[in-house]
C-alpha positions as CSV (number, residue, x, y, z in Angstrom):
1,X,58.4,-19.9,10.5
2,X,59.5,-17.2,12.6
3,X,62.1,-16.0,10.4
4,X,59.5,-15.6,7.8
5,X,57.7,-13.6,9.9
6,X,60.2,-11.4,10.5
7,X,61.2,-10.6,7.3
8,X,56.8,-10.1,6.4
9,X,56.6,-8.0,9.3
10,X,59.9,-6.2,9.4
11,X,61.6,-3.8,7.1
12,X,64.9,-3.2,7.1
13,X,65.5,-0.3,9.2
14,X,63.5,-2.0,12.2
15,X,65.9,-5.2,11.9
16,X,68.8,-2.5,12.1
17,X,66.6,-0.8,15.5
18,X,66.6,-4.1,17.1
19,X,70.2,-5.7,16.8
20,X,71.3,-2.2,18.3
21,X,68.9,-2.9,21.4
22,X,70.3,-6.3,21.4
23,X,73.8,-5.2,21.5
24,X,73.2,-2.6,23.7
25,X,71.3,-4.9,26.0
26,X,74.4,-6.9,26.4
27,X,77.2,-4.4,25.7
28,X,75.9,-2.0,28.2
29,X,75.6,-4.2,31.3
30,X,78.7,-5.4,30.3
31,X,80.7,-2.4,30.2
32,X,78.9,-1.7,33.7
33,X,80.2,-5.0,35.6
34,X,83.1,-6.5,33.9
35,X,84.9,-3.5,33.5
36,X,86.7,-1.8,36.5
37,X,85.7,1.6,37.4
38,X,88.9,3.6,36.2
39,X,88.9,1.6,32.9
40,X,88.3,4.2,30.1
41,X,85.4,1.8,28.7
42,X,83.3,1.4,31.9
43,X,80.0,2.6,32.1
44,X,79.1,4.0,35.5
45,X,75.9,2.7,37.2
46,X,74.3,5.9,37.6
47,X,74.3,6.2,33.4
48,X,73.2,2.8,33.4
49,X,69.7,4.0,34.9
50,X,69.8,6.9,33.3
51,X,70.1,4.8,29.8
52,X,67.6,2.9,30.9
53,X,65.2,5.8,31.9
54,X,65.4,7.2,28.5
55,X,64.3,3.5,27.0
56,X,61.1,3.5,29.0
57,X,60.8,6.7,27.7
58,X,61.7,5.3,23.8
59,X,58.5,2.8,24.9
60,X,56.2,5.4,26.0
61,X,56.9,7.4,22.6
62,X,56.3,4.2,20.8
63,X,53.1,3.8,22.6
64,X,52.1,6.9,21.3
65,X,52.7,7.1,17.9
66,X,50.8,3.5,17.4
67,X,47.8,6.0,17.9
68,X,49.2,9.4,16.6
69,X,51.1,8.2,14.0
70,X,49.3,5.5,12.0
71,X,45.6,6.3,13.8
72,X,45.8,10.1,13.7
73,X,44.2,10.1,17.4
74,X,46.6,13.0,19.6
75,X,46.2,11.4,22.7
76,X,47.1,13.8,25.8
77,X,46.0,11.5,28.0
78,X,49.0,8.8,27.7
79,X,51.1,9.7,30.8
80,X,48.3,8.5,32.8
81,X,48.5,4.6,31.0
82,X,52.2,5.8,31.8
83,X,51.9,6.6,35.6
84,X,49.2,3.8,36.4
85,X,51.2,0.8,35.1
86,X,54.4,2.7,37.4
87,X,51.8,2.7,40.2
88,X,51.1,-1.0,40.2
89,X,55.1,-1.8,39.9
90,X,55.7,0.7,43.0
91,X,52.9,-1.1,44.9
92,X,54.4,-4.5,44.5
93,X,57.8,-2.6,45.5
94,X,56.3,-1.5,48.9
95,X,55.0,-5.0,49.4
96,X,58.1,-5.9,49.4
97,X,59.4,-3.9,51.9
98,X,58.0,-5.8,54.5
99,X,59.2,-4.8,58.4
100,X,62.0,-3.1,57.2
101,X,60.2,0.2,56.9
102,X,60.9,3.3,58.7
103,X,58.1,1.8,61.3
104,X,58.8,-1.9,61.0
105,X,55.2,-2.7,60.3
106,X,55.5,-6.2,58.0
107,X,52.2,-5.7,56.8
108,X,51.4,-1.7,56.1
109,X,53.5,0.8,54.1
110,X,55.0,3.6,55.9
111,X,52.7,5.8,54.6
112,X,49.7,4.3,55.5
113,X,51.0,3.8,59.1
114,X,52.1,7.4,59.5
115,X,48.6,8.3,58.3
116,X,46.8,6.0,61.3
117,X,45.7,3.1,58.8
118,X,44.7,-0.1,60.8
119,X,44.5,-2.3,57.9
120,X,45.6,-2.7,54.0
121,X,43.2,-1.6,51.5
122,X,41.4,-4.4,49.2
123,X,42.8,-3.1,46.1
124,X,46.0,-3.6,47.8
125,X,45.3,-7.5,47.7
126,X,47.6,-9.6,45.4
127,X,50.7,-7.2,45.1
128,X,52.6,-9.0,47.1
129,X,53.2,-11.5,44.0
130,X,55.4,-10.5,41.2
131,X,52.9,-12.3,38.7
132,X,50.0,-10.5,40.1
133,X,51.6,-7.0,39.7
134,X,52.8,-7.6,36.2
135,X,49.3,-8.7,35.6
136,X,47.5,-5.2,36.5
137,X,50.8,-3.6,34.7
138,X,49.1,-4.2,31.4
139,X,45.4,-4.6,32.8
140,X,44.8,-1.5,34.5
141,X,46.1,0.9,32.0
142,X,44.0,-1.2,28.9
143,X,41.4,-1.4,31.0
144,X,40.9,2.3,31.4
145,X,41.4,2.8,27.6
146,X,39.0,0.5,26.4
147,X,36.3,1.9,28.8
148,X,36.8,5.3,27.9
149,X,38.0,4.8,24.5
150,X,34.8,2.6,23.9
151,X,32.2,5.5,24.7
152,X,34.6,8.2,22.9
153,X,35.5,6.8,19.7
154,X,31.5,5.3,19.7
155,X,30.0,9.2,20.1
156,X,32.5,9.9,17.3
157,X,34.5,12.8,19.3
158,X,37.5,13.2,17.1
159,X,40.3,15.8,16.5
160,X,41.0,18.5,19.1
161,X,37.7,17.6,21.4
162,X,39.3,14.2,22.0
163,X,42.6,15.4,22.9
164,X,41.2,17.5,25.2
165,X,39.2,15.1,27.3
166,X,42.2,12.6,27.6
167,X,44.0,15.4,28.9
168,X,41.2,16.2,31.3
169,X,41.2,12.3,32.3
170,X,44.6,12.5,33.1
171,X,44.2,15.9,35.3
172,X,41.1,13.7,36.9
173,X,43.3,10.9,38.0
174,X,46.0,13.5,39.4
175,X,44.2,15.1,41.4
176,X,42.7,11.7,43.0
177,X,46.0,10.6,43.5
178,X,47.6,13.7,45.3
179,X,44.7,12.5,48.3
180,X,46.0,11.1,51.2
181,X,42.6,8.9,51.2
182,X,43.2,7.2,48.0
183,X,45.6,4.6,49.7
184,X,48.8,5.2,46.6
185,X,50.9,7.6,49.3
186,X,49.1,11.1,48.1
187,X,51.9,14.2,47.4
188,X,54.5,11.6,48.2
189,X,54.1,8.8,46.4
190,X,55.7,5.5,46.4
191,X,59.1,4.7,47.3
192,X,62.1,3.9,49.4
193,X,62.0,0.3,47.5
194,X,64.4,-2.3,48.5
195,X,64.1,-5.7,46.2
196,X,62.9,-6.4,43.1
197,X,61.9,-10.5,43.2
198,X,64.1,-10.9,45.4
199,X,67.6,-9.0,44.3
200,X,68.5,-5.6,46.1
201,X,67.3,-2.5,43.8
202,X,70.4,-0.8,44.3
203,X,73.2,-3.2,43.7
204,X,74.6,-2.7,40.4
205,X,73.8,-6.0,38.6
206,X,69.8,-5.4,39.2
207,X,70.3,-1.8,37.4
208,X,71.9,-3.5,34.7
209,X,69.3,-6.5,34.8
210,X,66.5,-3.6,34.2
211,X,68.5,-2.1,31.8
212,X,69.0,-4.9,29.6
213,X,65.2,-5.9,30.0
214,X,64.1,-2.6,29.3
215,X,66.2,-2.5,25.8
216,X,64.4,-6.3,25.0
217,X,61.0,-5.3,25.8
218,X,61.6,-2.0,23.4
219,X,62.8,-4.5,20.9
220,X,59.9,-6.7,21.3
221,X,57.3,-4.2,21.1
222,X,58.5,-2.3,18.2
223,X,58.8,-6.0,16.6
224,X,54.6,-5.9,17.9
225,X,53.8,-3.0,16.8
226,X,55.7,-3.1,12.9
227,X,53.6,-6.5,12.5
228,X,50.4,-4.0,13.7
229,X,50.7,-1.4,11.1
230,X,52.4,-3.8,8.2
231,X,49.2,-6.1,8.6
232,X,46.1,-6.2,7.0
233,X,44.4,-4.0,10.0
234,X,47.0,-2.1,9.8
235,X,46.7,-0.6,6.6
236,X,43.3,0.3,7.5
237,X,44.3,1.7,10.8
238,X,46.4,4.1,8.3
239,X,43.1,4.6,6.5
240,X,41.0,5.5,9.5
241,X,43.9,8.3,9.9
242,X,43.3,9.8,6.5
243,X,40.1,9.8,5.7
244,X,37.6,8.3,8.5
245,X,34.4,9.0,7.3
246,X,35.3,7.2,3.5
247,X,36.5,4.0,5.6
248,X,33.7,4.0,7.7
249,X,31.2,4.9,4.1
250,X,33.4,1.4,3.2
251,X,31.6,-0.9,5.9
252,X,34.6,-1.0,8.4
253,X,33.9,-0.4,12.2
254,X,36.3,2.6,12.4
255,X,35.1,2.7,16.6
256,X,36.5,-0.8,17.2
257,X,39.6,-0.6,14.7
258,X,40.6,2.8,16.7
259,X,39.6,1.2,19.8
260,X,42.1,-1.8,19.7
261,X,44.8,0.3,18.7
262,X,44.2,2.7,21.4
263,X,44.3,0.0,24.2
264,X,47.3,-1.6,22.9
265,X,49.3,1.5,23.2
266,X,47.8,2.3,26.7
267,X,48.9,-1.3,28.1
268,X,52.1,-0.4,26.1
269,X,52.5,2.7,27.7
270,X,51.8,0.4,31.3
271,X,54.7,-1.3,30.4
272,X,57.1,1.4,30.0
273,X,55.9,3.0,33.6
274,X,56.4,-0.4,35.2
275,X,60.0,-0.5,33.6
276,X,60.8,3.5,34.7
277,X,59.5,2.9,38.4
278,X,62.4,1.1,39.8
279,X,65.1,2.6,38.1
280,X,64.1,5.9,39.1
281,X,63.3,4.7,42.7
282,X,59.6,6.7,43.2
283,X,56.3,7.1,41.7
284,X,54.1,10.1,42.6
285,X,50.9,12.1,41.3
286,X,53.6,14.5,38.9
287,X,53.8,11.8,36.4
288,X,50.1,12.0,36.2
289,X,50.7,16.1,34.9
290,X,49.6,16.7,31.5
291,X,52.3,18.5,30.7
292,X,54.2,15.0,30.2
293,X,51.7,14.0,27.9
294,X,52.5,17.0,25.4
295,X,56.3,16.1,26.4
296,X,55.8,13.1,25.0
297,X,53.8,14.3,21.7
298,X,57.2,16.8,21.1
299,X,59.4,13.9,21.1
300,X,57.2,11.3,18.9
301,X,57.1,14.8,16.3
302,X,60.5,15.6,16.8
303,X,61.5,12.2,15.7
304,X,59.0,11.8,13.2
305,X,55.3,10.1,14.0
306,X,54.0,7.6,11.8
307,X,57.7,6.1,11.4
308,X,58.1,3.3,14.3
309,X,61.5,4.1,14.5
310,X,61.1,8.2,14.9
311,X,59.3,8.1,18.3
312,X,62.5,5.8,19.6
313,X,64.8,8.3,18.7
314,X,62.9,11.5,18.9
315,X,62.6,10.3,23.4
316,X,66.4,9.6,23.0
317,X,67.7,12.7,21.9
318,X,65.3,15.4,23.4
319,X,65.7,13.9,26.8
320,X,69.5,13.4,26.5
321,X,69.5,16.9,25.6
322,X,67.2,17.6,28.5
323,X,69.8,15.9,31.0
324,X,73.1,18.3,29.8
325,X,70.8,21.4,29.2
326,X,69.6,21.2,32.5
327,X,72.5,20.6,33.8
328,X,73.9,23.8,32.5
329,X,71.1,26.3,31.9
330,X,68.3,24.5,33.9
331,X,65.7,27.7,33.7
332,X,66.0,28.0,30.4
333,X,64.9,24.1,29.5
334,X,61.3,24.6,29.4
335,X,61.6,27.8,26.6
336,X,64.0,25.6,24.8
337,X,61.9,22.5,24.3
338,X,58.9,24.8,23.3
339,X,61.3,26.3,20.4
340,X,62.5,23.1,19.5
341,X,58.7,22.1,19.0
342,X,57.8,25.3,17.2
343,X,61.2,24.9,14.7
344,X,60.4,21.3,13.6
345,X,56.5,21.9,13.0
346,X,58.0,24.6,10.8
347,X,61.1,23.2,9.6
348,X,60.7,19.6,9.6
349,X,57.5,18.5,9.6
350,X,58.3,14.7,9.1
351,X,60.7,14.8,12.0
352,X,64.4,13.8,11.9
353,X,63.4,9.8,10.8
354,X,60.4,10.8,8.1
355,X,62.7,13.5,6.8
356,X,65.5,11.3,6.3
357,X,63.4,8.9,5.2
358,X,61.9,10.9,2.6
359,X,65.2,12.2,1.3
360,X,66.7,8.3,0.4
361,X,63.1,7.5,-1.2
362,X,64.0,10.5,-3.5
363,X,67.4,9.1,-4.0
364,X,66.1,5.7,-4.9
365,X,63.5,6.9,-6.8
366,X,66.2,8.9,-9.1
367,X,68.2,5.7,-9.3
368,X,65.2,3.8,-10.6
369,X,64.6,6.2,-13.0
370,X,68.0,6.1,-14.4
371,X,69.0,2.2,-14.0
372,X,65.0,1.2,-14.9
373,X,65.0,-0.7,-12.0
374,X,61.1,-1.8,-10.6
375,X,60.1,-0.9,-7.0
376,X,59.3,-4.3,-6.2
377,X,62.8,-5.0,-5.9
378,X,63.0,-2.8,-2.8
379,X,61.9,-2.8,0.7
380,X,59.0,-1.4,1.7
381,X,59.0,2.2,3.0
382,X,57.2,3.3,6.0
383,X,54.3,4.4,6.3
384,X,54.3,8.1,7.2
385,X,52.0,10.5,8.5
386,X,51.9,13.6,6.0
């Protein structure tokens, strides 16, 4: 039963995605603890986070296109889904803590004790559980999309007016956060963590652990998300995306078939901040900026929206070429990703997966046309956004 769900839900190019992030869930932990440190095949644990950075990443892109892609909503709103699921892993990281802070108070984060709090806030409550915080993880962030996706996509805003008030929800929620008052550390943030359920954060076979779970929980929800758009309500979804008011003339309830997708991807987008937190080590207000909202729309484009696969490695490649241009030209980053943008609206449209895409259809489309051969004998293609 399972196996034939794969193979409904499934093309062939996300079965190839996810054996990679199988393998590399297991080969790259490997290579970081059985291997010595001068052997030529180890991989050191400070790439290991890094790898595992630019997966949360690959999730957050994912999120995105679920919406962009195959919904045609440009959310700018989706690093705050992003920052508020990392928020609710750093808080159960601080409860951890315990007396071990700088000012060995077992039951008040540093912060609130340099700040002259006598007590922990309410919303604080439950955090201390693992259970708890992986609870409001996916509850939190879906919670706020569905409330504010349920009076937007109900008054019909669409287009550029929506982008621009889910960019203006996510300045909201950083500027609440930078105050001290709010209770989540203001300018500062969250961290100085020290276990993770139980296992010290720092040791190299918990970065490895959050590697590997990182890479399964991208393979799981781009498993979720191909049965999404290959379904019934997906093909719909892709309808709502190209032409709204004809689906809606049809009898469907566009507002609640945008309004599912659009929490999905927010508590997927939870998920991916709840997976960054502890491999980075701190959460603060800056992942709230908008400007990692349109980071995130350059890699789902670069990679090619509306292909599953595209967003995944679109996140890959623009932040690995982040890390070594930084690294070498670091003022210069910011005019480089903007070009980038400007040369694949212009140059490649589809991005790097829809273009390549495109290009094999052709191929097999002049092979049909030579050999006779039916399309029904192939695989089903993708469903890109034009």
């Amino acid at each position: 039963m399972i196996t034939s769900f794969l193979m409904k839900s499934l093309d062939r190019s996300i079965l190839v995605v996810v054996a990679i992030l199988l393998g590399l869930a297991i080969l790259v932990p490997a290579l970081n603890l059985l291997t010595a440190p001068d052997h030529p095949l180890h991989v050191p644990t400070y790439l290991v986070s890094l790898f595992g950075k630019y997966l949360t990443y690959a999730l957050l892109a994912l999120a995105l296109d679920l919406v962009w892609g195959f919904c045609g909503i440009l959310s700018l709103g989706h690093a705050a889904f992003f920052a508020l699921g990392g928020y609710a892993m750093g808080m159960y990281l601080m409860r951890q803590i315990g007396a071990r802070g700088s000012y060995g108070n077992p039951l008040l984060p540093d912060f609130m004790v340099f700040l002259n709090w006598k007590e922990l806030p309410w919303f604080w409550y439950g955090f201390d559980m693992f259970w708890f915080a992986a609870l409001m993880v996916v509850l939190v962030p879906g919670l706020l999309a569905f409330v504010f996706g349920w009076f937007a996509f109900r008054s019909r805003v669409n287009g550029v007016y929506l982008s621009i008030i889910t960019q203006a929800m996510t300045y909201a929620l950083l500027l609440a956060f930078f105050r001290n008052d709010m209770g989540f550390g203001g300018n500062n943030g969250l961290t100085d963590f020290k276990d993770i359920l139980g296992f010290n954060i720092q040791a190299d076979g918990t970065r490895a652990t959050l590697f590997a779970v990182s890479a399964l929980i991208l393979a799981l929800c781009l498993i979720l998300t191909s049965a999404i758009v290959r379904s019934k309500y997906g093909k719909v979804l892709v309808a709502v995306r190209d032409a709204e008011s004809r689906t809606r003339f049809l009898g469907y309830r566009v507002e609640h078939i945008k309004l599912f997708a659009f929490t999905v991807s927010a508590m997927m987008a939870g998920i991916a901040g709840a997976l960054y937190v502890p491999q980075v080590g701190i959460i603060n207000p800056g992942e709230f900026e908008p400007g990692n909202s349109i980071e995130v729309v350059i890699w789902t484009a670069v990679g090619g929206r509306g292909t599953l696969i595209g967003p995944i490695v679109g996140a890959i490649l623009v932040n690995g070429g982040k890390s070594i241009f930084t690294a070498a030209f670091p003022e210069f980053w910011l005019f480089a990703l903007g070009g980038l943008f400007v040369l694949v609206t212009l140059f490649l449209p589809k991005g790097v997966v829809g273009t390549a895409s495109a290009y094999f259809a052709r191929r097999r489309a002049e092979r049909r046309a030579q050999t006779g051969e039916t399309p029904d004998n192939l695989a089903v293609e993708p469903i890109a956004a034009e």
